[in-house]
C-alpha positions as CSV (number, residue, x, y, z in Angstrom):
1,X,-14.6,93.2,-43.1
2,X,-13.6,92.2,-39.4
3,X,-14.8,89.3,-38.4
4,X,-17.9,88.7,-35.9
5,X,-18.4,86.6,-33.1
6,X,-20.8,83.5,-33.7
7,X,-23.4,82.1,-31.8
8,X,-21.4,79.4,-30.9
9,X,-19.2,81.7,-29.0
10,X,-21.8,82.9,-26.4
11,X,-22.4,81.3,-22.9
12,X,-25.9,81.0,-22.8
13,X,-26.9,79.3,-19.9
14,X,-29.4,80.7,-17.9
15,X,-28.9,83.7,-20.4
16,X,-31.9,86.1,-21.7
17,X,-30.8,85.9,-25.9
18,X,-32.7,88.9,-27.6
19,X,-32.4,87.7,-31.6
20,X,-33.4,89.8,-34.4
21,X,-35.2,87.5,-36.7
22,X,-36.5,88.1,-39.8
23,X,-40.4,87.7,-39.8
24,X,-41.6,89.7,-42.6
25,X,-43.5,87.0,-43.7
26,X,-46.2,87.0,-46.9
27,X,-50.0,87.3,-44.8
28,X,-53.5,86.8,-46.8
29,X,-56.3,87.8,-44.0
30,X,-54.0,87.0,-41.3
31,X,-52.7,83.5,-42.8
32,X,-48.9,83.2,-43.5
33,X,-48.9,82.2,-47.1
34,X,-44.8,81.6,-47.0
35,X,-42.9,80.5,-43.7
36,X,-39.8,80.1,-45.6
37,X,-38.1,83.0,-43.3
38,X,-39.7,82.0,-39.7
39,X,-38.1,78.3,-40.6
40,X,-34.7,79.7,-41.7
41,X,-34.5,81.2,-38.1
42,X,-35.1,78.0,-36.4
43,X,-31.8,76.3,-35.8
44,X,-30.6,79.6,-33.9
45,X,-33.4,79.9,-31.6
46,X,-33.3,75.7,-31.1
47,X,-29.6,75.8,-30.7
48,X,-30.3,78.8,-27.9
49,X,-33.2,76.9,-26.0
50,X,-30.9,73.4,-26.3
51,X,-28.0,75.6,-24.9
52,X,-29.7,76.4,-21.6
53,X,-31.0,79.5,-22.8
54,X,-34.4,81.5,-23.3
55,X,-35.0,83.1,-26.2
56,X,-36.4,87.0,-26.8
57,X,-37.1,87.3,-30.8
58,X,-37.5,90.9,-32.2
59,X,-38.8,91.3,-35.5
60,X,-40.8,93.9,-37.6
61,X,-43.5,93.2,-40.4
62,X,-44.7,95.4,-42.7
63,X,-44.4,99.3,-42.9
64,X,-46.7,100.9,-39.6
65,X,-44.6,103.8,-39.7
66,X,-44.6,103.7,-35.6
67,X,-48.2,103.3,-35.4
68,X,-49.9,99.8,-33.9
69,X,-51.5,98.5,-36.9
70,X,-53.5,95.4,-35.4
71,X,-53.3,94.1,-39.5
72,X,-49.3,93.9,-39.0
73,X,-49.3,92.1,-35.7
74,X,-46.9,89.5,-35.5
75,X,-49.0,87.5,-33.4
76,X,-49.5,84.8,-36.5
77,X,-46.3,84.1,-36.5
78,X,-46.0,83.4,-32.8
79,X,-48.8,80.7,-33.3
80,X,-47.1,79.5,-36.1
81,X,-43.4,79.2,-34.8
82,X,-45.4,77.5,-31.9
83,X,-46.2,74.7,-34.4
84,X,-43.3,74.4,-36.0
85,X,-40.9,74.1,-32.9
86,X,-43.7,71.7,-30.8
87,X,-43.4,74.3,-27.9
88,X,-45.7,77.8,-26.4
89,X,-44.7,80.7,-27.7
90,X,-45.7,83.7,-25.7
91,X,-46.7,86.7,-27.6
92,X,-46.1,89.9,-25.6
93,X,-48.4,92.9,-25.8
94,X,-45.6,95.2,-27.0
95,X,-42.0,95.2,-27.7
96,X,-41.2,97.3,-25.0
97,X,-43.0,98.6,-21.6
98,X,-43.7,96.9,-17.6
99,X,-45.9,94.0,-19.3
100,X,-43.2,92.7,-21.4
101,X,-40.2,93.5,-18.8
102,X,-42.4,91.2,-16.5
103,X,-42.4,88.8,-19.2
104,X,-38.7,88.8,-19.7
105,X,-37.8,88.5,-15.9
106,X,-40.0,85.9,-15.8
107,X,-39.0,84.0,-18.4
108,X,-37.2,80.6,-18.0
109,X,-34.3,78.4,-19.7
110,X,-36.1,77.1,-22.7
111,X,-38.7,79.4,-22.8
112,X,-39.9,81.8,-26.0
113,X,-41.2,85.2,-25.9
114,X,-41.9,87.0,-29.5
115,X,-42.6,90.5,-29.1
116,X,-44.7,92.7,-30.8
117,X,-44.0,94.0,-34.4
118,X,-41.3,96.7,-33.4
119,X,-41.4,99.3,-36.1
120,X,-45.2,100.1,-34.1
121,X,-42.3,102.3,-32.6
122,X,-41.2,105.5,-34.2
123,X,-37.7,104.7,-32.6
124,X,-37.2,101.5,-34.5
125,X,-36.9,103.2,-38.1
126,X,-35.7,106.7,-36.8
127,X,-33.6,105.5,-33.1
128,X,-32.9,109.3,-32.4
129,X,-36.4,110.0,-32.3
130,X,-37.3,107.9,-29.7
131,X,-33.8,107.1,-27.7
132,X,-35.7,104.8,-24.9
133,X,-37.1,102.6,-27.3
134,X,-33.7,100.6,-28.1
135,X,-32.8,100.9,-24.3
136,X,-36.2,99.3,-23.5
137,X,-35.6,96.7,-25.3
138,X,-31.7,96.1,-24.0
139,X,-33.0,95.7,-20.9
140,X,-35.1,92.7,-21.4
141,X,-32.1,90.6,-22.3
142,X,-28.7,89.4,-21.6
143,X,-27.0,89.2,-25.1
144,X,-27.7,89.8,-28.6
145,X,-27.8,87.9,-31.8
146,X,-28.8,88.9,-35.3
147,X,-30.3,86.2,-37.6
148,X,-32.0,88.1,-39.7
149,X,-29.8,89.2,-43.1
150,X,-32.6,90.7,-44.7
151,X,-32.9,93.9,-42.2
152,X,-28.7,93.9,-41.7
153,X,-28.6,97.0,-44.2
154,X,-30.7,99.2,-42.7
155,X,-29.6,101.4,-39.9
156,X,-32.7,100.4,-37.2
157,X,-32.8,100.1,-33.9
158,X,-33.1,96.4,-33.3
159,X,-30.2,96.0,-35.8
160,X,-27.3,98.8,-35.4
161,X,-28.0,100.6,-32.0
162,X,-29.2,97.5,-30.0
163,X,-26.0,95.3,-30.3
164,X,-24.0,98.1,-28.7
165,X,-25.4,97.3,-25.5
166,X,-24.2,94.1,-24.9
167,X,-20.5,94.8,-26.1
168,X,-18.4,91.3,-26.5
169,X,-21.8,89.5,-26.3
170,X,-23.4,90.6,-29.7
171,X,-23.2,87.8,-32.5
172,X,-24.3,86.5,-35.4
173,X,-26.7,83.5,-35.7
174,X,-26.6,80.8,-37.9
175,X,-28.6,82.3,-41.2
176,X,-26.7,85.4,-40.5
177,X,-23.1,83.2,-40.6
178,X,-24.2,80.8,-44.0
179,X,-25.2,84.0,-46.0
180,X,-22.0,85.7,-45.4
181,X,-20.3,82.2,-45.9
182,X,-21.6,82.9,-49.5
183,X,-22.2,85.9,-50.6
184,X,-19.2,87.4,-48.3
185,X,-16.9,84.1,-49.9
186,X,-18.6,82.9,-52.8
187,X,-20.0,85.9,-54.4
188,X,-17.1,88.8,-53.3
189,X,-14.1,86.4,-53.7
190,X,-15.9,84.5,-56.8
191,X,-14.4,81.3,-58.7
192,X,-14.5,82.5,-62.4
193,X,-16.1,83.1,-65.0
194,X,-18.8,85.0,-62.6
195,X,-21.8,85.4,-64.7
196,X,-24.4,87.7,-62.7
197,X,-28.5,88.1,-63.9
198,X,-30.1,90.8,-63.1
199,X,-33.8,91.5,-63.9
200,X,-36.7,92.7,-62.1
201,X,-38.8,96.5,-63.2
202,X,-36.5,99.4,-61.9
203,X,-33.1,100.2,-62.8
204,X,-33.7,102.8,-60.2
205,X,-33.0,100.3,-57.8
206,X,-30.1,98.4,-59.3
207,X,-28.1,100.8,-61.2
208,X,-25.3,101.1,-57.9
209,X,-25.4,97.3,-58.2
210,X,-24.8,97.2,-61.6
211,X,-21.6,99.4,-61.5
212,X,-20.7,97.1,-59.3
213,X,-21.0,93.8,-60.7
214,X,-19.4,95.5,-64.1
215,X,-16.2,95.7,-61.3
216,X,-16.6,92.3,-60.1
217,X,-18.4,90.2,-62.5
218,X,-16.7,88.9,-65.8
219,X,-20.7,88.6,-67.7
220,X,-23.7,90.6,-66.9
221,X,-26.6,89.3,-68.2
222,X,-30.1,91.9,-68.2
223,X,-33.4,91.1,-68.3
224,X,-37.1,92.0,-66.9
225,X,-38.5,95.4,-67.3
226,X,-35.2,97.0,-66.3
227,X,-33.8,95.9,-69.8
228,X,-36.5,99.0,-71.7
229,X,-34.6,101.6,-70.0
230,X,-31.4,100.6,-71.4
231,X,-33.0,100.5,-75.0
232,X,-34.3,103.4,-74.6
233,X,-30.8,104.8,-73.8
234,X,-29.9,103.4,-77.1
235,X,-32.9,105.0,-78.5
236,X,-34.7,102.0,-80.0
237,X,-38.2,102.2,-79.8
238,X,-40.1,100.8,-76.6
239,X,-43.9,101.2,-77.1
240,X,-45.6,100.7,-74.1
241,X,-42.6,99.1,-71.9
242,X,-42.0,100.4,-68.6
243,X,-39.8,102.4,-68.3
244,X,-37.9,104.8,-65.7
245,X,-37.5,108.2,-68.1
246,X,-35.2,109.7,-65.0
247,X,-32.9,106.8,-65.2
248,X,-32.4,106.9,-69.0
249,X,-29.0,108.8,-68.7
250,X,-28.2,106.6,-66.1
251,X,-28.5,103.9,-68.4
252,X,-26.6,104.9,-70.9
253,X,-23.8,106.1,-68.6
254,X,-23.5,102.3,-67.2
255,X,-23.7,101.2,-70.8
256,X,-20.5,103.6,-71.8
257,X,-19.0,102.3,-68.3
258,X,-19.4,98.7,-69.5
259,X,-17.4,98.9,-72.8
260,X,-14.2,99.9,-70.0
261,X,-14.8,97.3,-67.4
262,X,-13.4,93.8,-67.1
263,X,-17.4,92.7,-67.6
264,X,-19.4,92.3,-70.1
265,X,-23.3,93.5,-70.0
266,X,-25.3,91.6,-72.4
267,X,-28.8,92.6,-73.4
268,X,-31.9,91.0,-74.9
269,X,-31.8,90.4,-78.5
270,X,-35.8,89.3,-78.8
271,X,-38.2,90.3,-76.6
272,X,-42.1,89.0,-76.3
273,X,-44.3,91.9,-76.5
274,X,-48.0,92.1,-76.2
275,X,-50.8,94.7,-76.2
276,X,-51.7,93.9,-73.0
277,X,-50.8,91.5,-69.9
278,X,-53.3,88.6,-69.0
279,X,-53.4,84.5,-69.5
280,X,-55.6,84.8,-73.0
281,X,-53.6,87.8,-74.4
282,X,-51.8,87.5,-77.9
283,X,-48.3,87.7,-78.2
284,X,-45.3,87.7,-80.7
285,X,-41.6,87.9,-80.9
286,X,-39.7,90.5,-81.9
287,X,-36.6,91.2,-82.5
288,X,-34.9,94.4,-80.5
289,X,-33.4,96.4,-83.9
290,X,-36.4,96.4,-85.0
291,X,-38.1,98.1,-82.2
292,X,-41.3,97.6,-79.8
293,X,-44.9,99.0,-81.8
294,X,-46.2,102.0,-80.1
295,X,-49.5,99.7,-79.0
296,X,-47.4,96.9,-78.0
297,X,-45.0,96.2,-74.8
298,X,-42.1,93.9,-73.6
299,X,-43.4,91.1,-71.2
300,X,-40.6,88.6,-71.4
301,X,-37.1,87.7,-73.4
302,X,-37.0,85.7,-76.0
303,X,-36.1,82.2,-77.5
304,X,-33.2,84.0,-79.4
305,X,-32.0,85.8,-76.0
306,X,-33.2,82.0,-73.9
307,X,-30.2,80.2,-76.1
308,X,-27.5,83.4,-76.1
309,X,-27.9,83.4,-72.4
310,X,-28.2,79.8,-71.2
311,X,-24.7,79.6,-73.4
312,X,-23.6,82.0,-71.4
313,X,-24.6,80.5,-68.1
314,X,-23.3,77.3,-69.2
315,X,-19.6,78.3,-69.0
316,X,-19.5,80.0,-65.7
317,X,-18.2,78.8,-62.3
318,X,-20.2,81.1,-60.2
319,X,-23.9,82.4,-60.7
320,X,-25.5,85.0,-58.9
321,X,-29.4,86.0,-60.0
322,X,-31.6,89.0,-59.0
323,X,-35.0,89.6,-60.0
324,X,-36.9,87.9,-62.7
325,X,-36.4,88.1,-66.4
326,X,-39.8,88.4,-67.5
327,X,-43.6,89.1,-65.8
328,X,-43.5,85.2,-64.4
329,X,-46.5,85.9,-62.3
330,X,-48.6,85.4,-65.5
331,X,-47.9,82.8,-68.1
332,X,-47.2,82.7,-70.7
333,X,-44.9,85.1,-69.7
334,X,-42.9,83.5,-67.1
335,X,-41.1,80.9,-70.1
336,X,-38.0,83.0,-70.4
337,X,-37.8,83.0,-66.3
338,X,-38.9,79.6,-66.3
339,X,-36.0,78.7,-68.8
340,X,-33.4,80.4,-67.0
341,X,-34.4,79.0,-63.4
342,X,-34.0,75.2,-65.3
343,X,-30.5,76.1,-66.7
344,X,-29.1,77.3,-64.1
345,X,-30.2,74.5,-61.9
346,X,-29.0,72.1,-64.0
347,X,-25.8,73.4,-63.5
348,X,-25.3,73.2,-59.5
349,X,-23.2,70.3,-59.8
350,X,-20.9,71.7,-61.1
351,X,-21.7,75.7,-61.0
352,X,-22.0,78.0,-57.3
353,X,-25.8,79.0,-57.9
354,X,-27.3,82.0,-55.9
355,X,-30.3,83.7,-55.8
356,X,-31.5,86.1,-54.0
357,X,-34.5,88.3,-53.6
358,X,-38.2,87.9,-53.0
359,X,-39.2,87.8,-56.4
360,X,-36.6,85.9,-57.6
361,X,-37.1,83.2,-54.7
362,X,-41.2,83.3,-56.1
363,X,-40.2,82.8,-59.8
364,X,-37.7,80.0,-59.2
365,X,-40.8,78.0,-56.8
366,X,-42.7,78.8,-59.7
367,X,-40.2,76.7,-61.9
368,X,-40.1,73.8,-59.5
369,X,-36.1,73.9,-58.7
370,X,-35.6,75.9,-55.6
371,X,-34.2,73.0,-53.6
372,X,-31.5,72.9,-56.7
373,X,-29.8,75.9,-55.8
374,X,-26.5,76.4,-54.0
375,X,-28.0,79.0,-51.9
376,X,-30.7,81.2,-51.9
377,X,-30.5,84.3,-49.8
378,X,-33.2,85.2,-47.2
379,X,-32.0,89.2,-48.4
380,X,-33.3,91.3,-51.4
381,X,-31.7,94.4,-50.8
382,X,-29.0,93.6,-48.0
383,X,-27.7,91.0,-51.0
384,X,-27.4,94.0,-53.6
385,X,-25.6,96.4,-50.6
386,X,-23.4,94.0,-49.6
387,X,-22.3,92.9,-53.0
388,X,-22.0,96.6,-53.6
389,X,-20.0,97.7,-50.9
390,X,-19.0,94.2,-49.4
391,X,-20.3,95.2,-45.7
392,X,-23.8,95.7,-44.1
393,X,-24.9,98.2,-40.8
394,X,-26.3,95.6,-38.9
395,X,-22.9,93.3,-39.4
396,X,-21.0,95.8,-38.4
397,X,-22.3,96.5,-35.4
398,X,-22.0,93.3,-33.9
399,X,-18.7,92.1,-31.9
400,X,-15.7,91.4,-33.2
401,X,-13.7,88.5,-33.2
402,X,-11.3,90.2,-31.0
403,X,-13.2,91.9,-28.5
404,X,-13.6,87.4,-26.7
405,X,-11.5,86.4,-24.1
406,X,-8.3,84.8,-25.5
407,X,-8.5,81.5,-23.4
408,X,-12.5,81.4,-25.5
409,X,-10.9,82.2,-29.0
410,X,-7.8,79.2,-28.1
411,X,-10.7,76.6,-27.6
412,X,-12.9,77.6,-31.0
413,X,-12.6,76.1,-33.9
């Protein structure tokens, strides 16, 4: 992938910097209930403010569908980031319009504007349908910056069609720069053995993943409620597992793949079933030849499958985990998840450790060892793309190294 001007590369004094952060934050009756992603954005929009520069942040939250929904306003996050960096944060009415052009042009060096949520606009999810929306919001600013990973795969305004207004002045913040620092190093150009974990419910959503890792990886280990489907592609019995019956094919196609890849995809070999999911419920282990009862269903791997695949994670250089093994959320579920987020932490020392994904972030707080971790990506499904096809929309759109003055590029390091 050609390489991307940095933040570092921009003059910003005096300079308007719209940045596409990532504020899809967690809310409970208006209350952010995890900040993690507004304080990953922080050095950027510090490093623009300390640079001379004011900053114009663009994010979306939720799914409006380009309606106002006041539920989905951002304006908690304007009060929080207010907290966070000790300074005002002005919350404009709208992401685009007079009122918030009067904002911009009024806006100062060291200064913050957030503007409204901006999928409230039909032309943020579908740019042809609404072509002055992204050329609003060029004109409020002077150059562009994308810090926010998580939206780079999707083809939206605010993160394909906006950076091609500012030509030579749209760059990459600093999130945006340490995730490609590892997945684009760590994870594409990997120091082997690679072992990769997926889990999580659908294999609906991970099968073009999976044909990728079998390319790249050298062990893929399966867990979570994705790990049925496969069974059932084996034609053991399930019970009442989730499953995805369109995908069953699919399964078995990526199993037949597998046994003619450089990888290795290893499967449960004990599972934890139960007749039904709740903190009081009775359980028992069994193993997978033996098949799931027609009352019962899978809930988590186990001990047997805990040992096969912590040996397994125990010899490899680089990790990369997606999506939870088991249903974590209620224990005593969440021990094979639990187990693997322990292992695996262990291991940093010695071991590249990446996770990525909101559910996988949740399960490994839930274990205690998140700080123990290599990296843990801010993306769910811009990790998966860009592991499967090694580039993202919203990446490429941004300036490339080339397009800076020569005397610029001679004095960076």
């Amino acid at each position: 992938m050609e390489e991307k001007i940095s933040l570092q590369d921009l003059d910003l004094r005096n300079k308007k910097a719209l940045i596409r952060v990532d504020f899809n934050v967690p809310l409970e009756e208006g209350v952010i209930t995890d900040n993690s992603r507004i304080r990953a954005s922080l050095p950027t929009i510090q490093y623009v403010l300390d640079n001379g520069g004011s900053a114009i942040l663009i994010s979306h939250l939720g799914r409006p569908n380009g309606k106002v929904d006041p539920a989905l306003s951002l304006r908690p996050c304007a009060k929080h980031l207010a907290k966070l960096l000790n300074i005002p944060v002005k919350m404009a009415p709208d992401s685009c319009g007079p009122e918030v052009q009067k904002l911009a042009d009024d806006l100062k060096p060291g200064e913050i504007i957030l503007l409204e949520n901006v999928r409230f606009h039909k032309g943020e999810e579908k740019p042809a349908e609404e072509p002055t929306f992204v050329s609003s919001l060029a004109d409020l600013g002077d150059v562009y910056i994308n810090d926010a990973f998580g939206t780079a795969h999707r083809a939206h305004a605010s993160t394909t069609v906006l950076p091609t207004f500012f030509p030579g002045k749209a760059a990459m913040g600093f999130l945006m720069e340490k995730e490609l620092a590892y997945l684009g190093v760590k994870l594409l150009h990997p120091k082997r053995p690679f072992c990769a974990v997926l889990g999580g419910a659908k294999i609906s959503t991970k099968f073009k993943v999976i044909e990728a890792l079998l390319q790249k990886a050298d062990i893929l280990l399966i867990g979570g409620a994705m790990a049925y489907s496969f069974f059932k592609a084996e034609n053991i019995p399930v019970g009442q597992s989730k499953i995805e019956n369109d995908f069953i094919p699919v399964a078995r196609e990526l199993l037949d793949v597998q046994l003619q890849s450089r990888c290795r995809m290893v499967l449960p070999v004990d599972i934890v079933i139960t007749d039904k999911i709740g903190p009081k419920a009775k359980y028992r282990t069994v193993r997978i030849k033996e098949g799931i009862p027609n009352d019962q269903q899978g809930v988590d791997i186990g001990p047997e499958t805990i040992r096969k695949y912590t040996e397994e994670l125990r010899n490899a250089s680089t990790i990369f985990w997606n999506g939870p093994v088991g249903v974590f959320e209620c224990p005593p579920f969440d021990h094979g998840t639990n187990a693997i987020a322990k292992h695996i932490a262990e291991l940093t020392d010695k071991t590249t450790t990446i996770i990525g994904g909101g559910d996988t972030i949740s399960a490994v707080e839930h274990a205690g060892v998140i700080e123990k971790f290599s990296h843990v990506s801010t993306g769910g499904g811009a990790t998966l793309e860009y592991i499967e096809f090694g580039r993202l929309p919203g990446i490429d759109a941004l300036s490339p190294k080339t397009s800076l003055n020569p005397s610029v590029q001679k004095t960076k390091k």
